[in-house]
C-alpha positions as MATLAB code, in Angstrom:
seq = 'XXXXXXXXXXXXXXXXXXXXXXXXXXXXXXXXXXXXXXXXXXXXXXXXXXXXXXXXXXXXXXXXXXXXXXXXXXXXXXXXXX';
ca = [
       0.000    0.000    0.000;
       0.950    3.554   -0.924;
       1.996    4.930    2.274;
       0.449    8.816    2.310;
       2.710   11.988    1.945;
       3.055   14.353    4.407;
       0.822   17.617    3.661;
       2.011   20.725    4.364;
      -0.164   23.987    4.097;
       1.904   27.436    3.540;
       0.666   30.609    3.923;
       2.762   33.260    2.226;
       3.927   30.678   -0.335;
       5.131   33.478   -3.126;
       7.277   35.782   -0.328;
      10.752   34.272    0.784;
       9.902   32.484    3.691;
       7.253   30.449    2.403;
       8.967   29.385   -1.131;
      12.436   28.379    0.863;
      10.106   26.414    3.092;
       8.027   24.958   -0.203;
      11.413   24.146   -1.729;
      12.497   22.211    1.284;
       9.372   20.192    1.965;
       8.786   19.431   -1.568;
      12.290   17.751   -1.346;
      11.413   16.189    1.818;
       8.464   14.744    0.048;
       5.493   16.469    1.202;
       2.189   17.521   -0.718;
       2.358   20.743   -0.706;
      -0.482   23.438   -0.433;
       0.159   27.192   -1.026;
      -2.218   29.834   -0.091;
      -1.773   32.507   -2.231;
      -3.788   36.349   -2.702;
      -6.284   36.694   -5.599;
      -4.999   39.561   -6.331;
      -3.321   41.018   -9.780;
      -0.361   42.121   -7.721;
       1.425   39.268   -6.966;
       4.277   37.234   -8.045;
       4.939   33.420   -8.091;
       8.683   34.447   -9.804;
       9.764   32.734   -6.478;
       8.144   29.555   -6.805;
       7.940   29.195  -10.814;
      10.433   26.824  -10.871;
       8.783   24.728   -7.831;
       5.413   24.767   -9.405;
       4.123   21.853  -12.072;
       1.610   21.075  -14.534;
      -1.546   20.834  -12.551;
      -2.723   18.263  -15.191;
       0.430   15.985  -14.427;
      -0.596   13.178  -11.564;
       2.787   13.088   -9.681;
       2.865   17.052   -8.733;
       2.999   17.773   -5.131;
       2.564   21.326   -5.058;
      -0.986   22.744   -5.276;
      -1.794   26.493   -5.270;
      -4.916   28.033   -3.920;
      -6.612   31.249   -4.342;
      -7.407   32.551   -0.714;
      -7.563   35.721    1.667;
      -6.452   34.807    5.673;
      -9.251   37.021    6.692;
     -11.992   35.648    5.238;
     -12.650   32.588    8.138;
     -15.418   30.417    5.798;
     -12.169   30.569    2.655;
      -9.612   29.186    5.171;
     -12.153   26.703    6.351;
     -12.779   25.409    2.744;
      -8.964   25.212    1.822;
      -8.576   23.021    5.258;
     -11.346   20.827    4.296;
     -10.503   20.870    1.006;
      -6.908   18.940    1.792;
      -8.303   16.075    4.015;
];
């Protein structure tokens, strides 16, 4: 049997911080989860290299569109990764 990765969720995944920390886990072999702003604003130049096809089964890192202050969003991405 498959034995299940690690999940990791990452707030901030597009700043420093949280792409270092997406590198490392990714490496460590985690499922990743980013959380990132829908916003036109911001940049995934940190993590384009991290990032694969979504269509492709063996990715690990998953991006979603959120905003930390909206409780009933954060609940759905939670629920969303069990």
């Amino acid at each position: 049997s498959m034995v299940e990765p690690k999940v990791a969720l990452i707030t901030g995944i597009t700043g420093q911080d949280g792409s270092y920390l997406a590198e490392l886990l990714l490496k460590k072999g985690y499922a990743v989860h980013g959380v990132i702003r829908r916003s036109s604003s911001f940049n995934t130049r940190r993590i384009e290299d991290l990032y694969q096809d979504p269509h492709v089964d063996t990715r690990k890192l998953y991006l979603h569109y959120g905003d930390l202050t909206d409780s009933t969003n954060c609940f759905e991405i939670v629920s969303s990764l069990r």
